[in-house]
C-alpha positions, 0 to 999 in steps of 0.5 A: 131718626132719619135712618129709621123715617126713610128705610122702616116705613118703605120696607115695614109699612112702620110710622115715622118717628119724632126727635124725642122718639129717636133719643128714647130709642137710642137710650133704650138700644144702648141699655139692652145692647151696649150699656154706657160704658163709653170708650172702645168697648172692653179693656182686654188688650191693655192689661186689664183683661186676662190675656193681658195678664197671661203676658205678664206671668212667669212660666211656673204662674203660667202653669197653674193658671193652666192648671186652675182652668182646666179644673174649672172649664175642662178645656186645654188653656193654649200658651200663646194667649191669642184672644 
Protein backbone atom coordinates (compact mmCIF):
# COMPACT_ATOMS: atom_id res chain seq x y z
CA UNK A 1 0.00 0.00 0.00
CA UNK A 2 2.66 2.49 0.72
CA UNK A 3 4.61 1.50 -2.34
CA UNK A 4 1.54 2.06 -4.57
CA UNK A 5 0.53 5.60 -2.54
CA UNK A 6 3.87 7.04 -2.69
CA UNK A 7 4.91 6.07 -6.51
CA UNK A 8 1.54 5.49 -8.77
CA UNK A 9 -0.22 8.90 -7.88
CA UNK A 10 3.19 11.10 -8.84
CA UNK A 11 3.97 9.01 -11.87
CA UNK A 12 0.27 8.03 -13.05
CA UNK A 13 -2.09 10.84 -11.56
CA UNK A 14 -3.87 7.08 -10.02
CA UNK A 15 -5.65 7.75 -6.15
CA UNK A 16 -4.53 6.31 -3.46
CA UNK A 17 -5.45 3.29 -1.99
CA UNK A 18 -6.87 2.05 1.46
CA UNK A 19 -5.55 -0.91 3.57
CA UNK A 20 -8.60 -3.24 2.39
CA UNK A 21 -7.78 -2.19 -1.21
CA UNK A 22 -4.00 -3.13 -1.00
CA UNK A 23 -4.97 -6.78 0.77
CA UNK A 24 -7.41 -7.36 -2.32
CA UNK A 25 -4.85 -6.33 -4.73
CA UNK A 26 -2.67 -8.58 -3.27
CA UNK A 27 -5.03 -11.48 -3.36
CA UNK A 28 -6.18 -10.76 -6.88
CA UNK A 29 -1.77 -10.33 -8.04
CA UNK A 30 -1.39 -13.66 -6.37
CA UNK A 31 -4.02 -15.48 -8.30
CA UNK A 32 -3.20 -14.28 -11.60
CA UNK A 33 0.38 -14.38 -11.06
CA UNK A 34 1.77 -16.92 -8.72
CA UNK A 35 -1.02 -18.93 -7.17
CA UNK A 36 -0.76 -19.68 -3.40
CA UNK A 37 1.44 -22.49 -3.52
CA UNK A 38 3.78 -20.97 -0.74
CA UNK A 39 7.48 -22.44 -0.63
CA UNK A 40 10.06 -21.54 -3.01
CA UNK A 41 7.89 -21.70 -6.15
CA UNK A 42 8.44 -25.23 -8.28
CA UNK A 43 10.15 -28.41 -6.64
CA UNK A 44 12.37 -29.27 -9.93
CA UNK A 45 15.59 -29.43 -8.41
CA UNK A 46 14.86 -31.97 -5.70
CA UNK A 47 13.80 -34.83 -7.52
CA UNK A 48 10.21 -33.97 -8.11
CA UNK A 49 10.68 -32.35 -11.46
CA UNK A 50 11.95 -34.25 -14.60
CA UNK A 51 15.53 -33.29 -14.42
CA UNK A 52 15.51 -34.28 -10.99
CA UNK A 53 14.43 -37.82 -12.65
CA UNK A 54 16.96 -37.83 -15.32
CA UNK A 55 19.60 -38.38 -12.24
CA UNK A 56 18.23 -41.20 -11.11
CA UNK A 57 17.68 -43.09 -14.40
CA UNK A 58 19.93 -45.83 -16.07
CA UNK A 59 21.63 -45.43 -19.39
CA UNK A 60 19.23 -47.56 -21.16
CA UNK A 61 15.90 -45.78 -19.14
CA UNK A 62 18.00 -42.38 -20.22
CA UNK A 63 17.72 -43.41 -24.06
CA UNK A 64 14.11 -44.17 -24.24
CA UNK A 65 13.22 -41.08 -22.52
CA UNK A 66 15.23 -39.67 -25.57
CA UNK A 67 13.70 -41.33 -27.57
CA UNK A 68 10.09 -40.71 -26.34
CA UNK A 69 10.67 -36.95 -26.38
CA UNK A 70 12.01 -36.77 -29.58
CA UNK A 71 8.94 -38.45 -30.71
CA UNK A 72 6.53 -35.89 -28.82
CA UNK A 73 8.61 -32.64 -29.23
CA UNK A 74 10.73 -33.20 -32.16
CA UNK A 75 13.58 -31.69 -30.52
CA UNK A 76 17.32 -33.23 -29.62
CA UNK A 77 16.66 -34.11 -25.36
CA UNK A 78 20.64 -33.02 -24.08
CA UNK A 79 22.31 -35.65 -21.66
CA UNK A 80 23.63 -33.30 -19.22
CA UNK A 81 19.99 -32.72 -17.68
CA UNK A 82 20.87 -28.91 -17.07
CA UNK A 83 17.77 -26.95 -16.37
Amino acid sequence: MLLWNNLLPALFGISTITFWQAIGLLILSKILFGGFRGGHGHHRCHGHGPHGRWMHLNPEEREKMKSEWNERCGHRVQESGAK
